[in-house]
ZADO-1210 file (C-alpha; in nm, 4 decimals, padded with zeros to 6 digits):
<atoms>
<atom x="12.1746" y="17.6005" z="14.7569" code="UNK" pos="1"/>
<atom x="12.3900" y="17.9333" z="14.7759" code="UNK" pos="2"/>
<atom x="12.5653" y="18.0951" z="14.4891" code="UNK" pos="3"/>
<atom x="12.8368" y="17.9488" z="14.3153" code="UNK" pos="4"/>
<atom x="13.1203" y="18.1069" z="14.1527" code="UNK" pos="5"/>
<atom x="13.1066" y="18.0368" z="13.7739" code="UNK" pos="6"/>
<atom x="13.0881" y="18.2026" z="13.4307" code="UNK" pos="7"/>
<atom x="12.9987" y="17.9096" z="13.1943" code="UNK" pos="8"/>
<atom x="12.6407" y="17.9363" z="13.2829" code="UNK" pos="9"/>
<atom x="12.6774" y="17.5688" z="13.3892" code="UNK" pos="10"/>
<atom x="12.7950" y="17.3267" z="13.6497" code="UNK" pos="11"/>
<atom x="12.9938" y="17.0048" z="13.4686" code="UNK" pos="12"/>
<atom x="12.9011" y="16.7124" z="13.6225" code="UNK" pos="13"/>
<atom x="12.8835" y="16.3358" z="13.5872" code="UNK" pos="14"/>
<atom x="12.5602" y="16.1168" z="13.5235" code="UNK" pos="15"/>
<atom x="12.5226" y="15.7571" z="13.6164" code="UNK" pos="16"/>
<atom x="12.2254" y="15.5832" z="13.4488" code="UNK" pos="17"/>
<atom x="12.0894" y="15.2682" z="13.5675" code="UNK" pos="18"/>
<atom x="12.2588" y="15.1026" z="13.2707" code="UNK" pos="19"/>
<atom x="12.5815" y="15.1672" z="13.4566" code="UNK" pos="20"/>
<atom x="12.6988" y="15.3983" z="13.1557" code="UNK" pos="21"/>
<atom x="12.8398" y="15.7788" z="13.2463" code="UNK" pos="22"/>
<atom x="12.7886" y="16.0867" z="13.0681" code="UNK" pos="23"/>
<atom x="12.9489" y="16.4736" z="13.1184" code="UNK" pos="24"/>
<atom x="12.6312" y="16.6649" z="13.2470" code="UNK" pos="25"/>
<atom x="12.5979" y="16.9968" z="13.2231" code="UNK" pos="26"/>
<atom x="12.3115" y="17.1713" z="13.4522" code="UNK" pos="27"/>
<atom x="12.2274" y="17.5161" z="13.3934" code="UNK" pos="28"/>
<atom x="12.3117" y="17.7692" z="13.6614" code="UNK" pos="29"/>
<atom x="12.1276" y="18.1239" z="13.7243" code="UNK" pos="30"/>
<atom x="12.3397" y="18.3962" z="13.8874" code="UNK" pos="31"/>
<atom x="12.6066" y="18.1468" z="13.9160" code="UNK" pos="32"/>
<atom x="12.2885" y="17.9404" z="14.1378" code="UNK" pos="33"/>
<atom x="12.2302" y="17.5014" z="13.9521" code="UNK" pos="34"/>
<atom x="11.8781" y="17.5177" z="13.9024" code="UNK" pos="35"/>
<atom x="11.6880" y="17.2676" z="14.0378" code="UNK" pos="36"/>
<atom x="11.4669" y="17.1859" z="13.7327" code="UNK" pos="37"/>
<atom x="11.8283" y="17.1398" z="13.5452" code="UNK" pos="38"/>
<atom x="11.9082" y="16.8678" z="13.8080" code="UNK" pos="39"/>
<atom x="11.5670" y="16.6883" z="13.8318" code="UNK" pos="40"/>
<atom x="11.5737" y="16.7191" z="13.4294" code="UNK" pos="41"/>
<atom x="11.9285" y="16.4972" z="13.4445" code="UNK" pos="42"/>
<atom x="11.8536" y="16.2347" z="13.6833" code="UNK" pos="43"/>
<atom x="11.4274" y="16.2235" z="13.5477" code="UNK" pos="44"/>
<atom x="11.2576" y="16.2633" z="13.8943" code="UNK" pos="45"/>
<atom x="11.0463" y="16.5401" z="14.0677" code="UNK" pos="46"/>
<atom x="11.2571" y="16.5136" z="14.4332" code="UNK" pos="47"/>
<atom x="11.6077" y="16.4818" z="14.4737" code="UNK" pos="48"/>
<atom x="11.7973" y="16.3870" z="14.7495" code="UNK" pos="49"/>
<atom x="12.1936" y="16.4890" z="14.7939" code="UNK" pos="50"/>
<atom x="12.4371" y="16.2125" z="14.9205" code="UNK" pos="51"/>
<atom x="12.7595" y="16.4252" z="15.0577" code="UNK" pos="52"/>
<atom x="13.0716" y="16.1783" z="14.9414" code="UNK" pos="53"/>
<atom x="13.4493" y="16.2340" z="15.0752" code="UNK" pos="54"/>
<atom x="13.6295" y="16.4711" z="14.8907" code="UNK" pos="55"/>
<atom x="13.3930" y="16.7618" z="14.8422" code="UNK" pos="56"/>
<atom x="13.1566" y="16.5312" z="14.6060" code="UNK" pos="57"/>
<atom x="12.7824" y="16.5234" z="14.5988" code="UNK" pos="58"/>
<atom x="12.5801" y="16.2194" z="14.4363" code="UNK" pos="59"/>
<atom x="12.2473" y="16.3239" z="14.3710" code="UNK" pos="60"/>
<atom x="11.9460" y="16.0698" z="14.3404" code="UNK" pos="61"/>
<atom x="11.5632" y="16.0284" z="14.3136" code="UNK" pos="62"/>
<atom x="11.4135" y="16.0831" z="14.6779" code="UNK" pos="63"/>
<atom x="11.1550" y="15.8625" z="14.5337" code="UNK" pos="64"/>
<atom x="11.3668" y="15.6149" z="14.3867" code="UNK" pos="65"/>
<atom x="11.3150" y="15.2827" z="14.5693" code="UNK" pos="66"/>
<atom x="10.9465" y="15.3015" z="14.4604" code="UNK" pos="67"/>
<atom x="10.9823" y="15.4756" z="14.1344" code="UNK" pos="68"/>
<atom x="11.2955" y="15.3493" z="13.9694" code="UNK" pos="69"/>
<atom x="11.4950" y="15.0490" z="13.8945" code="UNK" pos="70"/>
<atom x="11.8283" y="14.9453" z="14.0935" code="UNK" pos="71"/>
<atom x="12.1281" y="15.1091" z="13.9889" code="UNK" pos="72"/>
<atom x="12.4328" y="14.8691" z="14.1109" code="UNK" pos="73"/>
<atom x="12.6675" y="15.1128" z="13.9370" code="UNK" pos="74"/>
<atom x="12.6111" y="15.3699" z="14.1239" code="UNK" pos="75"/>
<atom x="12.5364" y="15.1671" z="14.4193" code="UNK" pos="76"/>
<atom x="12.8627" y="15.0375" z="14.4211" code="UNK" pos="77"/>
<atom x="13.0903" y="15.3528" z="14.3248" code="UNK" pos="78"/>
<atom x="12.9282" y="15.5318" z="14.6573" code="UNK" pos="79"/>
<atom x="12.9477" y="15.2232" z="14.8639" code="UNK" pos="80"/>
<atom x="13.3001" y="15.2146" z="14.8049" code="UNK" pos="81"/>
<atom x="13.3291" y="15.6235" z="14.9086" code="UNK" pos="82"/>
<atom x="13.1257" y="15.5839" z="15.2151" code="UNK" pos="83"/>
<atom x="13.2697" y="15.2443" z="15.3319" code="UNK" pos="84"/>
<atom x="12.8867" y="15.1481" z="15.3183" code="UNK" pos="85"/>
<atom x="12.7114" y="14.7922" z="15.3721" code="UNK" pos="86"/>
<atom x="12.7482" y="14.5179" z="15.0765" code="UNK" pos="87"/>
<atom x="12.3138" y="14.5775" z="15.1266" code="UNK" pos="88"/>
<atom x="12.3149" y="14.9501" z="15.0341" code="UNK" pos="89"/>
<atom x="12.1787" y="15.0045" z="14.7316" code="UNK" pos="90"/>
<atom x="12.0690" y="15.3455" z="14.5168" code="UNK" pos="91"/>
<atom x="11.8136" y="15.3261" z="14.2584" code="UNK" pos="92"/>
<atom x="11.7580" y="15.5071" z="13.9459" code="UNK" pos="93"/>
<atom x="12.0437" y="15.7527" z="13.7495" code="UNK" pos="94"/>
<atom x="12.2857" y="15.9430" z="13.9916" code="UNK" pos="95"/>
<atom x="12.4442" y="16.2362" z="13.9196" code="UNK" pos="96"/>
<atom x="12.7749" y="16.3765" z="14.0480" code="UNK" pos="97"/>
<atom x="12.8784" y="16.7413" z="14.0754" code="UNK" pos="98"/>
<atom x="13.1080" y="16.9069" z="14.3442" code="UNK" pos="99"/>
<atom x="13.0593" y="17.0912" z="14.6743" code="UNK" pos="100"/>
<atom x="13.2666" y="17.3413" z="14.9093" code="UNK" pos="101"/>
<atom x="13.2731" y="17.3642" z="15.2801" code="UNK" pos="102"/>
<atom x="12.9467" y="17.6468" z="15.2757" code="UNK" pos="103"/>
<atom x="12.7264" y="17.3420" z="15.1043" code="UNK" pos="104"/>
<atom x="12.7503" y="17.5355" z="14.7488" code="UNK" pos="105"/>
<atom x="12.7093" y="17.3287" z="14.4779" code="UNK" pos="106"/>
<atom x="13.0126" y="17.3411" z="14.2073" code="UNK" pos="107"/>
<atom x="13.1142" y="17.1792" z="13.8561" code="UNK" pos="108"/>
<atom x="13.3447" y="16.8973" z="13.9432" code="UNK" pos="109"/>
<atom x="13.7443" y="16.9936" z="13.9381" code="UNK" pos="110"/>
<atom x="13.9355" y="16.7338" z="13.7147" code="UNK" pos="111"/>
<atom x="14.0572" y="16.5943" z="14.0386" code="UNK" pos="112"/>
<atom x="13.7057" y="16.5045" z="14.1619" code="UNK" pos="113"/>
<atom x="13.6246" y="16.3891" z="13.7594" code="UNK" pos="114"/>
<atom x="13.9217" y="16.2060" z="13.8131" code="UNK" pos="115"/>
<atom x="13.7986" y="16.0343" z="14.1263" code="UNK" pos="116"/>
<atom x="13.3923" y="15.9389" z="13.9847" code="UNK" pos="117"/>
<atom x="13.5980" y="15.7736" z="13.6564" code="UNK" pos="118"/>
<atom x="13.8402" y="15.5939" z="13.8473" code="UNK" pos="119"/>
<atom x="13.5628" y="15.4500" z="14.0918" code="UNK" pos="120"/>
<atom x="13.3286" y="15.4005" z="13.7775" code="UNK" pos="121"/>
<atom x="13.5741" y="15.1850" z="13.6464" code="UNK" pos="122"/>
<atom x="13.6222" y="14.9373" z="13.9365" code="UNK" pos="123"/>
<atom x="13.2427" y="14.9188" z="13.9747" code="UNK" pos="124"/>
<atom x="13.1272" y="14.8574" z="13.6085" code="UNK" pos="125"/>
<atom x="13.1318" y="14.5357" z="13.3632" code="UNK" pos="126"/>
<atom x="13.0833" y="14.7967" z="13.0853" code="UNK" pos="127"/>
<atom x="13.4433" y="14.9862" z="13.1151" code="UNK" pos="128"/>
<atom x="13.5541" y="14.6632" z="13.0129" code="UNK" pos="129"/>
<atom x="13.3796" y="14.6391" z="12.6722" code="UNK" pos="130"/>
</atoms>
């Protein structure tokens, strides 16, 4: 990951958890740089892998997951519907969502891409509905 332009000290993001509920994120950035420990801390794993979305969003999830964590048919569903994926595809454990430019950097989500996870959150879970 390459510097990012911010002066919060964080990134905003968005966190999935495999209870299908959502959560503002915020991971803790050095020299304007998300450190990792901040993401791996948010989604509980050791690995991570990074899922590039349309629209300049990243996803990221447990590179272990499968074997380590429960499904998560929330998130599952809210990517499969970005990437036009199989009905089989399936993520497991929390995801979480933060933004990306065209150099790979990892950025806080604009309201337009906030905009975007909530709207597809909605669709996908039985809980926006309670």
């Amino acid at each position: 990951m390459t510097t990012t332009n911010t002066t919060t000290g964080f990134l905003l993001g968005i966190r999935v958890s495999v209870d299908g509920s959502i959560q503002d994120v915020r991971i803790p950035t050095t020299d304007g740089v998300p450190e990792l420990s901040g993401i791996t801390q948010a989604i509980g794993c050791d690995l991570f892998d990074r899922v590039a979305l349309p629209e300049d969003i990243d996803v990221f999830v447990d590179d272990e997951g499968l074997y380590r964590q429960e499904p998560n048919p929330v998130l599952s569903e809210i990517v499969r519907g970005k990437l036009d994926a199989p009905i089989g595809y399936r993520l497991h454990g929390t995801g979480l969502f933060l933004g990306m430019n065209d150099e790979g950097d990892t950025l806080a989500l604009t309201p337009s891409q906030r905009a975007t996870i909530a709207a597809a959150w909605f669709a996908a879970s039985p809980l926006a509905f309670l």
